[in-house]
Every structure is written in structure tokens, then in C-alpha cells.
C-alpha positions as CSV (number, residue, x, y, z in Angstrom):
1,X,0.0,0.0,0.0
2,X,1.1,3.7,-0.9
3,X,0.9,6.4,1.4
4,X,-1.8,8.2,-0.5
5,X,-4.3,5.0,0.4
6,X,-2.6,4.6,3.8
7,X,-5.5,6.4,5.6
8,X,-8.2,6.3,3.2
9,X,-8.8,2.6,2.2
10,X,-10.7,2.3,-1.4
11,X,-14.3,0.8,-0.7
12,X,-16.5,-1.2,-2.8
13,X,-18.6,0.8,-4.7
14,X,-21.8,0.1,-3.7
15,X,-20.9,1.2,0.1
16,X,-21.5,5.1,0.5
17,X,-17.8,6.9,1.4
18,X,-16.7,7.0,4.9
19,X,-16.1,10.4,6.5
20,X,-13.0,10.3,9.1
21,X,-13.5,12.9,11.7
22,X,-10.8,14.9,13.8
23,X,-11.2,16.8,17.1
24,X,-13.4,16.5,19.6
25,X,-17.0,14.3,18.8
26,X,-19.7,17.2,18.5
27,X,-22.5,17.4,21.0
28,X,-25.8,15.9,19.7
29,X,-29.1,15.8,21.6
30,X,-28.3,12.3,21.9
31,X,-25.0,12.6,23.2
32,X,-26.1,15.5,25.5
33,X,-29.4,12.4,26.9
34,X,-26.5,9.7,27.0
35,X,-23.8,11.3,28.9
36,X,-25.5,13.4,31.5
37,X,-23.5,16.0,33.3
38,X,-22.4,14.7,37.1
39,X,-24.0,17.9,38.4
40,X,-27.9,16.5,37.2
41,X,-27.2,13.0,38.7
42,X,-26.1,14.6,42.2
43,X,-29.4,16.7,41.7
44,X,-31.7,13.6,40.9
45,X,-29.9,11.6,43.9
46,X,-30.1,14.4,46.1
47,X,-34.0,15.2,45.2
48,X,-34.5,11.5,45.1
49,X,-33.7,11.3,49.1
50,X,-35.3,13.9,50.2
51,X,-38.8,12.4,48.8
52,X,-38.0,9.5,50.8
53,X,-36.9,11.3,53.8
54,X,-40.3,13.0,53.6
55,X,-42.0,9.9,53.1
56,X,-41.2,8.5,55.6
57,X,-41.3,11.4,58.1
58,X,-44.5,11.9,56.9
59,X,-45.7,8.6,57.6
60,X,-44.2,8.2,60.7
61,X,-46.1,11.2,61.9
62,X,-49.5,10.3,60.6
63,X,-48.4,6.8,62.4
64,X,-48.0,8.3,65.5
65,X,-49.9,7.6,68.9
66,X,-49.6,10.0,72.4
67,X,-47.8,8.2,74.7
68,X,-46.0,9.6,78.2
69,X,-43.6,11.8,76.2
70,X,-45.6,12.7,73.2
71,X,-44.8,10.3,71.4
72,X,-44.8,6.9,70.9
73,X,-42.8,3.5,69.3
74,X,-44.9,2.2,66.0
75,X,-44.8,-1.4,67.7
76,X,-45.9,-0.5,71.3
77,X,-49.0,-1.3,71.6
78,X,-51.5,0.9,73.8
79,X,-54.0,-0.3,76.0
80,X,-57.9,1.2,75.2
81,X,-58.5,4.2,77.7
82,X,-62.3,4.6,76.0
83,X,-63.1,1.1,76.8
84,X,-65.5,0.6,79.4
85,X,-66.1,-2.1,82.4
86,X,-69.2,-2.9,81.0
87,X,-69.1,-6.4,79.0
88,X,-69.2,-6.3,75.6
89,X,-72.4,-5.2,74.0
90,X,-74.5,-7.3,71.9
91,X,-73.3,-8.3,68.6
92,X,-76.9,-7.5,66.9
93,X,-78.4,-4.5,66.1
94,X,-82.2,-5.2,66.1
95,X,-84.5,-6.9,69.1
96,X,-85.9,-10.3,68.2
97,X,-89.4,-9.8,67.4
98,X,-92.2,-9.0,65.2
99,X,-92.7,-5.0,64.3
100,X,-95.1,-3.6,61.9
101,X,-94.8,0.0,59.9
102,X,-97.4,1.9,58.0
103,X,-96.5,3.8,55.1
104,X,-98.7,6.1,52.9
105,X,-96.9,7.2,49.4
106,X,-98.5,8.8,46.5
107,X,-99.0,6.5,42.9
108,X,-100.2,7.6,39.7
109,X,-103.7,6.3,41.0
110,X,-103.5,9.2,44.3
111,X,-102.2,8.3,47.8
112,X,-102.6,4.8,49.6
113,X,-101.3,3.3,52.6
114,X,-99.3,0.2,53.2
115,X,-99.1,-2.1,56.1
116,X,-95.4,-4.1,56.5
117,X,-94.6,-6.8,59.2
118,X,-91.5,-7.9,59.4
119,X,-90.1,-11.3,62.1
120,X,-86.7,-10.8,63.2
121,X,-84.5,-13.1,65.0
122,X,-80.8,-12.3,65.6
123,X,-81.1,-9.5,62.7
124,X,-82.4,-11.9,60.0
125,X,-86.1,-11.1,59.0
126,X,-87.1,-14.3,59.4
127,X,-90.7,-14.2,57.5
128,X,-92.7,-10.9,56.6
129,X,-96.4,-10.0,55.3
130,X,-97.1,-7.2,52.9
131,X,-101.0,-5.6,52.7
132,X,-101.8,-2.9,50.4
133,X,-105.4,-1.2,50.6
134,X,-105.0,0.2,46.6
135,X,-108.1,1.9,45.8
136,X,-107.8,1.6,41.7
137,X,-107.3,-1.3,39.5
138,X,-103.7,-0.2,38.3
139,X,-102.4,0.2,41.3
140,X,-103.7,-3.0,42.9
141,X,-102.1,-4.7,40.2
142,X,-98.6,-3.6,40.8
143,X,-99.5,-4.4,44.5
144,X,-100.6,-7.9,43.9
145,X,-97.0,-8.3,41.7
146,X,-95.1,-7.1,44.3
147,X,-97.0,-9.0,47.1
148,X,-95.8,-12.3,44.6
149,X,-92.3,-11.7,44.6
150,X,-90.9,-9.8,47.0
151,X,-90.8,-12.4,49.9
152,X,-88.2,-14.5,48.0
153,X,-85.9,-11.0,48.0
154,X,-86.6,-10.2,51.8
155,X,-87.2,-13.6,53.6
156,X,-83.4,-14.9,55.3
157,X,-81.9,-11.6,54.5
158,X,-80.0,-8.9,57.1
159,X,-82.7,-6.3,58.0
160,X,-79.3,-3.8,58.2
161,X,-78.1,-4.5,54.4
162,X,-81.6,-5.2,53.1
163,X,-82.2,-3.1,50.0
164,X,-84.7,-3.3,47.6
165,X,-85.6,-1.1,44.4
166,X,-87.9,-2.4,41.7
167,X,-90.1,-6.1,42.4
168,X,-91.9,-7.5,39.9
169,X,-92.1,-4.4,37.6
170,X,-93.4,-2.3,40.9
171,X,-91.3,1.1,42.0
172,X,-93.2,3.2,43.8
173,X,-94.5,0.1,46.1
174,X,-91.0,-1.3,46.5
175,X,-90.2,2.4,47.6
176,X,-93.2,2.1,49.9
177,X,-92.1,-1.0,51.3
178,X,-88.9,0.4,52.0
179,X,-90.0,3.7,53.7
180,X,-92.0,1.1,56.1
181,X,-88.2,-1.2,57.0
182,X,-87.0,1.9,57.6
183,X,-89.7,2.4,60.3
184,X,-89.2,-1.2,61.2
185,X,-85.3,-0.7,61.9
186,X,-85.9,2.5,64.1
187,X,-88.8,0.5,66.3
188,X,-85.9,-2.8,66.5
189,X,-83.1,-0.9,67.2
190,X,-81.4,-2.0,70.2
């Protein structure tokens, strides 16, 4: 080889020239994301433990609980100062029994009265009747629906979570019915 091909090689034709480069290696923005100055690392490692230092003060503190100095250990526990000498109160929050409600709501056919009874043993409604005194045909009808079905959704259930909203096609009676368990739960409340 001569010195004139010494530094340049001679390529193959159908690769595109390479350009050989002196000095320094110019700053690109991917040079500039790839090599990042130590000043931004000590700042992201520095802001880094700081959130954590605040984390953790803040959690502690929420954590907290008063003790003799103001402060206490997060695994001491702390006996109950609120608790009283009584014993324990019942686990249920209705009286066993058999309660009745009234409620009067208006329908599309005027205003009529409802008459709910409801059995409860150990906060289960254990059976329940349902009368309605509906004056027009229409309204009898949704009655009598509701009267078919509803026991099925009430019977064995929690008189706390019971919940109903539409029986058998019938709204405004379901809402009726429920107006009257709320009655009920006031009346069994222990």
C-alpha cells in the first residue's frame, strides 16, 4: 500500500464513502441524553432522598400515637383508655321480634297506605307480610306483583343490608315498602 491509500482505504462501490472525523466528537441531543453532566445526577440523587426522607417522616407522623412523652414506638402497643367495664355489648343490632310499619306514598292512582310486618330473629327477618289497601285497578295490580315476589328478596336476609328497588315491575310500592323497613329498623333498634 502507498501512502496516498494509507488512511483512506478504497471501498467497494456500492458502500457510500466514509467520512474520518478529527477533534473532539460534537455534542448531539443524543450525546447531550446519553452522557449526563455529574452535576444533574447529584441533583436527581439528592431530590431522590429527600422524597424519601419525607415519606417516611410523613408517615411516621400520621403513624403516630400520644404516649407519656408525646410520642410513641410504631410497635408498642397501647392499651384502650375509651373502653368501658361494661361487658361487651350485643353483637346485633335489632331486638328479636315482630314489628309492623305503616306507610302512605302517593301513585299515579292518588295516595294509599301500606301495612309491612316484618319477624326478626338475631337481625335476619325471618318471615314478613305485605297488605296494600289500593283503591284503583292499576295500582292494585302492581300491589298484587309485588305482594308475589318480594318475599323471595326479603325472607333470610339482614334487616341492616336489606335493599330493595324495583319487584316485579313495581317502583313506587317497592319504595313504599322500604320507607316502612325503615320504620321497622328504628322500632328494633337496640
Amino acid at each position: 500500500m502507498d501512502s496516498k491509500n494509507a488512511y483512506h482505504p478504497v471501498l467497494p462501490e456500492s458502500l457510500p464513502p466514509i467520512e474520518v472525523m478529527t477533534g473532539p466528537k460534537p455534542k448531539t441531543f443524543q450525546t447531550i441524553v446519553a452522557e449526563p453532566q455529574k452535576s444533574n445526577v447529584h441533583a436527581g440523587a439528592i431530590a431522590i432522598a429527600t422524597i424519601v426522607i419525607v415519606a417516611i417522616g410523613v408517615w411516621y407522623t400520621l403513624g403516630e400515637t400520644p404516649s407519656r412523652n408525646g410520642f410513641a414506638d410504631p410497635l408498642t402497643v397501647l392499651p384502650n383508655t375509651n373502653a368501658s367495664s361494661t361487658p361487651l355489648a350485643s353483637k346485633f343490632q335489632y331486638k328479636d321480634g315482630t314489628y309492623t310499619a305503616s306507610s302512605t306514598f302517593n301513585t299515579p292512582g292518588g295516595f294509599h297506605t301500606i301495612d309491612v310486618t316484618l319477624v326478626i330473629k338475631d337481625d335476619i327477618i325471618t318471615d314478613s307480610t305485605f297488605v296494600g289497601n289500593a283503591q284503583n285497578q292499576v295500582s292494585a295490580g302492581y300491589e298484587k306483583r309485588f305482594n308475589e315476589a318480594y318475599k323471595s328478596r326479603v325472607v333470610g336476609q339482614d334487616l341492616r343490608s336489606l335493599s330493595l328497588s324495583v319487584v316485579n315491575g313495581s317502583s313506587v310500592t317497592t319504595q313504599g315498602f322500604m320507607t316502612s323497613v325503615t320504620k321497622i329498623r328504628a322500632k328494633a333498634a337496640v
